[in-house]
N, C-alpha and C positions, 0 to 999 in steps of 0.2 A: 758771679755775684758774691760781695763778702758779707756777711749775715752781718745787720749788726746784733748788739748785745742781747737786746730784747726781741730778736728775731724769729715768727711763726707766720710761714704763709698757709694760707687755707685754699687749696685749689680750686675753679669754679665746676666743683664734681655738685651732680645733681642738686645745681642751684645755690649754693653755699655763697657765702659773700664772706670776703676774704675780713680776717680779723688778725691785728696784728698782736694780741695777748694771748699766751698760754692758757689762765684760765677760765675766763669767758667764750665757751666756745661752742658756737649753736651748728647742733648736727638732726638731724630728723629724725624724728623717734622708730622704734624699732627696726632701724637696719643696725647691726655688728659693728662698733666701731674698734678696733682694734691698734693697741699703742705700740710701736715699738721704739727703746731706747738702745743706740750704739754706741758704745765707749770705744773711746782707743788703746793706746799700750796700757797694756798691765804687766807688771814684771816685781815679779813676787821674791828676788833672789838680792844680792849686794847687800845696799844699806837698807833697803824697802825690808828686807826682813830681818834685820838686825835688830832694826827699828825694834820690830814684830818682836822679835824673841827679848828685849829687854825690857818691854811692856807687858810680856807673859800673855800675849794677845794676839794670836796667827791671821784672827777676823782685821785687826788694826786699820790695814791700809784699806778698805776698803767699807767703813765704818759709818762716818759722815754721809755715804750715797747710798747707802743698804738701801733705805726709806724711799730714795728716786726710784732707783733700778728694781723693788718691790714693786713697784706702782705699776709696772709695765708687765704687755701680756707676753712680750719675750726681750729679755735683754743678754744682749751681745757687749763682747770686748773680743779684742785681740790678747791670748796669752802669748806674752814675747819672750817667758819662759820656762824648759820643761822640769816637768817633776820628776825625782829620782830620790832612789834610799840607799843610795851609793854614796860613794867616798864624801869627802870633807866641805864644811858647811864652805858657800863660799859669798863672800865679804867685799871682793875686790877684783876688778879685772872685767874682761870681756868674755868671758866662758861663763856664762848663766846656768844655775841649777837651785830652783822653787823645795826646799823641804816637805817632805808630803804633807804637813801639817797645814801650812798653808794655803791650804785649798778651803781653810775654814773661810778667808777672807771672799772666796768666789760662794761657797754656801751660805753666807750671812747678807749678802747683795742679791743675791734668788738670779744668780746666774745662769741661764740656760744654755745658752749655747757661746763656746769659743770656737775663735780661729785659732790655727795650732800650725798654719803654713806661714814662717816668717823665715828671716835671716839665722834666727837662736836655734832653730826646732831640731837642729841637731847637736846641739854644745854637748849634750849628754850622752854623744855616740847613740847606735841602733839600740841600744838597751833604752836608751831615754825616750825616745821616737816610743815604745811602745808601752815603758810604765806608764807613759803620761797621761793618753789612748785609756787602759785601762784603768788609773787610778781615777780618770776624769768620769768614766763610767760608772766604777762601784759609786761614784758621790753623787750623780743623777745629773751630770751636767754634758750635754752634747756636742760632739765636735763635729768641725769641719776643717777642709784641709788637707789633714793626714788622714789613713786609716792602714788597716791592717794589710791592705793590700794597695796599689797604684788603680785598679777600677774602681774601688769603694773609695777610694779619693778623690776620684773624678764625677763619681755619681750624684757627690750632693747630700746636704741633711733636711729632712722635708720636719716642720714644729705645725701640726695644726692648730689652730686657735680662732673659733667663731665659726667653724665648720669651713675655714679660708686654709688654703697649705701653704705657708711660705717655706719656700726652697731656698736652703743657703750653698754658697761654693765658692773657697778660699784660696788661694794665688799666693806666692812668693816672688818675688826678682830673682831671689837667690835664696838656698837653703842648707848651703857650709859654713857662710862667714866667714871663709880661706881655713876653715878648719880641714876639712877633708879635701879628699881628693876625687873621692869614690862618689856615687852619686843615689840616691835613696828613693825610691821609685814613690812609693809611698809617701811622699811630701810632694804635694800639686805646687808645679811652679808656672813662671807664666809663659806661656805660649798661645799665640793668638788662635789659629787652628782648632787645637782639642780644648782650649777656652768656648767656642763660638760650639763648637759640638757638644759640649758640657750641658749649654744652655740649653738649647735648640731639646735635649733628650730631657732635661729636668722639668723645663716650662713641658714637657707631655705629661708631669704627673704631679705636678702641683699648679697652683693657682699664682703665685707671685714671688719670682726669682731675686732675691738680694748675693751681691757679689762681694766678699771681702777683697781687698788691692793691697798685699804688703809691697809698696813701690816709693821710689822719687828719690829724691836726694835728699839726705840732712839739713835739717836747719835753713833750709829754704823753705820761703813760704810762696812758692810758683810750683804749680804741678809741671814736670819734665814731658817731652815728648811723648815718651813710654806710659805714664801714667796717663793721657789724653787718649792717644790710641786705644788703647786696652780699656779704658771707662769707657769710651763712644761704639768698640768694637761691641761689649757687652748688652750696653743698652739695644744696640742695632739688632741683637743676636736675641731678645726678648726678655731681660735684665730690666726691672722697675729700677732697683735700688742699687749704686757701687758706695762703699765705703772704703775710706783708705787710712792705711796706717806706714810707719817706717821714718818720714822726714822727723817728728818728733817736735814737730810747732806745726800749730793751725794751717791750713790752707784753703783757697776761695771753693766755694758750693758751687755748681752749674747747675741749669736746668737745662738735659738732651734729651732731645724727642719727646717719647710717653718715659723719661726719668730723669731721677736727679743724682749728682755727683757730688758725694762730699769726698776731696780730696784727699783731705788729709785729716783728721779730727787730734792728733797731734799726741802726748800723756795723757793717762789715765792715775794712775800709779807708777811712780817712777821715781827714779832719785839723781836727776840731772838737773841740778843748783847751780849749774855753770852759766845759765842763761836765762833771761827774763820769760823768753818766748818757751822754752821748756820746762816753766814752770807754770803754763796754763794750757786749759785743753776745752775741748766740744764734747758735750753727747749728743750724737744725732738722735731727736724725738721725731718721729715719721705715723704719721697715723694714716688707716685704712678703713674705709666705707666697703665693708665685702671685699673683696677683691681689689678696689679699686682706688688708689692714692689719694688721701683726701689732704693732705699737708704734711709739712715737712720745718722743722727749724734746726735748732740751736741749744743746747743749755750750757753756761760755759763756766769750766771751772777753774781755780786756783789750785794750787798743788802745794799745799804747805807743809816741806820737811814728811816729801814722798806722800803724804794723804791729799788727796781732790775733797773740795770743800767747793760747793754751790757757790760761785759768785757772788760777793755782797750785794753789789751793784745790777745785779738779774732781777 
C-alpha cells in the first residue's frame, strides 16, 4: 500500500471504525492510548551542520518538528551519524562525523530513542562506535543497535509508556561502508537467524516489539528482496512494527500478518538537494490501545535546505 498524503488507518481493534483524519479520532475512554512517531535518516554532519554552526544553532535541523516529535509518547529516528570530539569538523565527503554539540538538535525534538546500526556507525572507527553510545546516554536519549557489547545489541531497548513495554532492535545490511575491513561485533547486522531469536527472547519481556531495517537500495522507491524477507521474517518471529531506513526516498507501507511495514520512510535531516524524492520524507505515527495496534499512517514531510518542515499540503 502507498499511504497517500493525508493517510491514517484506524484498525478495527475493540470496535473502532476506521477514520481517515489524524485529528478527529474516536478511541474509548480510559484504555492507554499511546502515540508513537518514526523518523527516518537524521545525519547531523556535512552541510546539515554547517548549516547549524553558521546559524549559531546545533538545535537547527531539527526545529520546525521539535513540536510533532514532542507530542509523542516515544519518538524514534535513525542516527545515520556518529558523534565524536576527534579530529576536524567535516563538511564534505562520505565519512560522517555529528560535533557533539549537535545532539542539542535530538534534545530540542524530545528524542527518545535512536537507531545507531546503519552503513555510517562506524565512519568514526571503534572510538566512534563508543562516544556516540555514551555521549547519547549522558543527554537521556536511548539506543538501539549498538551497544557496548554484541549481546546487549542483540538484546533490545525496552521504553515503557501506559504501563505497555515496547521493545526496539535495530539491523544494518552493512556497518563499514567499505571503510574497514575488520568487523565490530557490537553493531547488529542483518542476519535472519539471531534476527528471529532476538525477537522470539525480546517479545518474553516486553509487550510490543518494533524493528528498525537499515536496508534496500538507494534511490529506489521498491523495497528489494532482502528488505521483504527480513520485514515478513520479523513480523512471523512476533514483530508488530518494522521501520526502514537507508534507500533515502519513500517507499510503499504493507500490512503483514498482526503488522505493518514501513519500508522505507526515506530523509529526515539530511542535505541531499540532488534529488526531488530526497528532499521529502515520512514519520511513521502508529498508535496503541494497550498493547494492541490501534493505527498506523503517515506524516510527510519536505526537507528545505536539510530542515523537514510539515508538508503544506498535510
Amino acid at each position: 500500500m502507498t499511504p497517500t498524503r493525508r493517510s491514517f488507518l484506524l484498525l478495527p481493534v475493540l470496535g473502532l471504525v476506521p477514520n481517515r483524519t489524524q485529528s478527529k479520532i474516536s478511541l474509548p475512554e480510559r484504555i492507554p492510548v499511546t502515540r508513537l512517531l518514526l523518523g527516518g535518516d537524521v545525519m547531523l554532519s556535512r552541510y546539515v551542520g554547517a548549516l547549524a554552526r553558521q546559524r549559531e544553532d546545533p538545535a537547527w535541523p531539527l526545529r520546525e518538528v521539535a513540536d510533532l516529535f514532542a507530542s509523542a509518547d516515544i519518538a524514534f529516528v535513525n542516527l545515520e551519524a556518529p558523534f565524536s570530539d576527534r579530529g576536524r569538523k567535516v563538511e564534505t565527503g562520505m565519512v560522517f562525523k555529528a560535533e557533539p554539540e549537535m545532539i542539542e538538535a535530538l534534545r530540542v525534538a524530545g528524542i527518545d530513542i535512536v537507531s545507531t546500526a546503519n552503513n555510517h556507525a562506524r565512519d568514526c572507527g571503534r572510538y566512534g562506535v563508543q562516544f556516540t553510545l555514551d555521549w547519547l546516554q549522558r543527554n537521556g536519549i536511548e539506543t538501539v543497535g549498538s551497544a557496548q557489547t554484541a549481546e546487549l545489541a542483540h538484546q533490545g531497548t525496552i521504553l515503557e509508556r501506559n504501563q505497555v513495554g515496547f521493545g526496539f532492535l535495530a539491523y544494518t545490511y552493512d556497518q563499514s561502508n567499505g571503510n574497514h575491513a575488520d568487523y565490530d561485533d557490537r553493531v547488529a547486522t542483518m542476519d535472519l537467524d539471531e534476527m528471529v531469536e532476538d525477537v522470539q527472547k525480546l517479545r518474553q519481556r516486553c509487550d510490543v516489539v518494533i524493528i528498525s531495517m537499515h536496508a534496500g537500495t538507494e534511490y529506489l522507491q521498491k523495497p528489494n528482496a532482502q528488505q521483504r524477507q527480513f520485514a515478513h521474517a520479523a513480523i512471523d518471529a512476533g514483530a508488530t512494527i518494522v521501520v526502514g531506513h537507508h534507500p533515502h526516498v519513500t517507499q510503499p507501507v504493507e500490512v503483514y500478518g498482526k503488522g505493518v511495514i514501513f519500508y522505507s520512510l526515506g530523509n529526515l535531516a539530511f542535505d541531499q538537494s540532488q534529488r526531488k524524492e530526497t528532499q521529502r520524507g515520512w514519520i511513521a505515527d502508529v498508535r496503541f490501545i494497550g498493547k494492541r495496534l490501534a493505527g498506523y499512517g503517515v506524516i510527510p514531510v519536505d526537507i528545505v535546505r536539510t530542515v523537514p518542515k510539515v508538508a503544506q499540503a498535510f
